[in-house]
C-alpha positions in Angstrom: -20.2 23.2 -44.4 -17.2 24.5 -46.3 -19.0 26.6 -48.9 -17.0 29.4 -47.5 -13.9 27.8 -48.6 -15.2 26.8 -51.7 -15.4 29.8 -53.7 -11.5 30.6 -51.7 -8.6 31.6 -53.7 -5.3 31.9 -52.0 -4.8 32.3 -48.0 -7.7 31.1 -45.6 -8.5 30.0 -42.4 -10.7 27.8 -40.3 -12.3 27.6 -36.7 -13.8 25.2 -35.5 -15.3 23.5 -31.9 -15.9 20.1 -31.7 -16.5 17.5 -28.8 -13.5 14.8 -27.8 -14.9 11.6 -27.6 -15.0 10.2 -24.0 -12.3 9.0 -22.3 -9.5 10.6 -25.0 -6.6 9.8 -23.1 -3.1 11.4 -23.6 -1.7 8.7 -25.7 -4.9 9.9 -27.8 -3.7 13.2 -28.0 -0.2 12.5 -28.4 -1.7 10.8 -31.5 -4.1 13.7 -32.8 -0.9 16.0 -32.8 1.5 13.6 -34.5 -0.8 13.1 -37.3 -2.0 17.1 -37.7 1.8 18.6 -37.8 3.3 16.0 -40.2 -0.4 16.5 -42.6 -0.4 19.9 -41.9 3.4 20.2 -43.3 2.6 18.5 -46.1 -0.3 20.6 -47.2 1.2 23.8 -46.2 -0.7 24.2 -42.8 -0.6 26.2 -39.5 -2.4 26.8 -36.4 -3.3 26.2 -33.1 -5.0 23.3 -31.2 -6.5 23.8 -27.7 -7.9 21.0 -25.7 -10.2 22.1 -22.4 -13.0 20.4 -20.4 -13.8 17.9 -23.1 -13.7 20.3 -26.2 -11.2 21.0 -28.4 -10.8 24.6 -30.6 -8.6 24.5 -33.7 -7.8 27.6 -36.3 -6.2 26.1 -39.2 -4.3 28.9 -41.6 -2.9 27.7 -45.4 -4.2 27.4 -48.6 -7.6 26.6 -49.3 -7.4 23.3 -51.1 -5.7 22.1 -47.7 -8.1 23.6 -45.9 -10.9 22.0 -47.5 -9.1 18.7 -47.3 -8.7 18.6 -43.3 -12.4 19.7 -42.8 -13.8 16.9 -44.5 -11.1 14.7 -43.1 -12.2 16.1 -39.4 -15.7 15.9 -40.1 -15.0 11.9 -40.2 -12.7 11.5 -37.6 -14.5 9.8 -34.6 -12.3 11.4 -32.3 -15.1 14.0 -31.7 -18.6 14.7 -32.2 -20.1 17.9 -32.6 -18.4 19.5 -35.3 -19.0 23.2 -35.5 -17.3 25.8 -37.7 -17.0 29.1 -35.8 -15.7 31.0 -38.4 -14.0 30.5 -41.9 -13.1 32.8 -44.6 -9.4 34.6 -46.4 -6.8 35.7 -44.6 -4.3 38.6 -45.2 -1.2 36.7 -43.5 -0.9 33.9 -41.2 -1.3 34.0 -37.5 0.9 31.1 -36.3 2.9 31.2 -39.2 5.8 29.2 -37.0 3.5 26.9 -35.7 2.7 23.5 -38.0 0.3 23.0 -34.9 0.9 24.8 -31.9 -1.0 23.4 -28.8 -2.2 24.0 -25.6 -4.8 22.4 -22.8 -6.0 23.7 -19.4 -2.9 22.6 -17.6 -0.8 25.4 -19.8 -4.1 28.0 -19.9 -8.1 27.7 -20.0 -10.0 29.3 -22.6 -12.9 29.2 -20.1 -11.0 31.2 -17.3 -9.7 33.7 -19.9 -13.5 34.1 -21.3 -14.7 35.2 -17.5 -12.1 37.4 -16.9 -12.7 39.0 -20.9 -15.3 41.4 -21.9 -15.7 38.9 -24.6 -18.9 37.7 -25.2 -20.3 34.4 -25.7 -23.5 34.8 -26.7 -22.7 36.4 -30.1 -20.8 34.0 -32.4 -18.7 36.7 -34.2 -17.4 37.5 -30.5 -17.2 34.2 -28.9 -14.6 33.3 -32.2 -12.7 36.4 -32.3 -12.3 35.7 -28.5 -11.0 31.7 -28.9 -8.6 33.3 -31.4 -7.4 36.3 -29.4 -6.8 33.5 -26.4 -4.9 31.4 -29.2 -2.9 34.4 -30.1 -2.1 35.4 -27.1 -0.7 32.3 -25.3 2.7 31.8 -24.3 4.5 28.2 -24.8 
């Protein structure tokens, strides 16, 4: 599931969908964000997080031996199911270069509401993941 990253020199990035596990609370979450920002510091890490309706989306920016090292490390955490990369591959410069892990949930802005009002589609997966990251860019905390 990471070939892409395998053969990665330098900058990359990482999208991914998964499913929370039922009844994630906010103490949960709390949790989930403590842990990413101080591991992504420490390997050299940004992104975003977003948390709606039960699923969470996460683009994940750095150096490709941290990279590789956080999807495995997700692919066991029993905090979600479902694991699904939407896109991976090298990056020319970072996207949330201030951000160790910038987040956001339906309270501050739904992905779901921003993909019916978008002429984004969802059928095709090379849309559906350049439209989770135009909504990731795009948000204002």
């Amino acid at each position: 599931m990471t070939s892409d990253l395998d053969d990665l020199q330098g900058l990359g990035f990482v999208l991914y969908r998964s499913t929370a596990r039922a009844g994630l609370d906010g103490s949960a979450m709390q949790d989930i964000l403590r842990t990413a920002r101080h591991r992504n510091q420490s390997l050299g890490l940004t992104g975003c997080l977003h948390h709606e309706d039960g699923l969470f989306f996460q683009w994940l920016e750095g150096p490709a031996d941290g990279l590789r090292k956080v999807v495995v490390s997700l692919m066991d955490d029993d905090r979600h199911r479902d694991f699904e990369i939407l896109d991976q591959g090298a990056l020319d410069h970072r996207r949330f270069q201030d951000w160790r892990m910038r987040f956001s949930d339906r309270d501050r802005a739904s992905l779901m509401d921003w993909f019916a009002r978008s002429d984004s589609s969802t059928v095709h997966r090379g849309d559906y993941a350049g439209g989770v990251v135009a909504f990731m860019m795009g948000l204002d905390l």
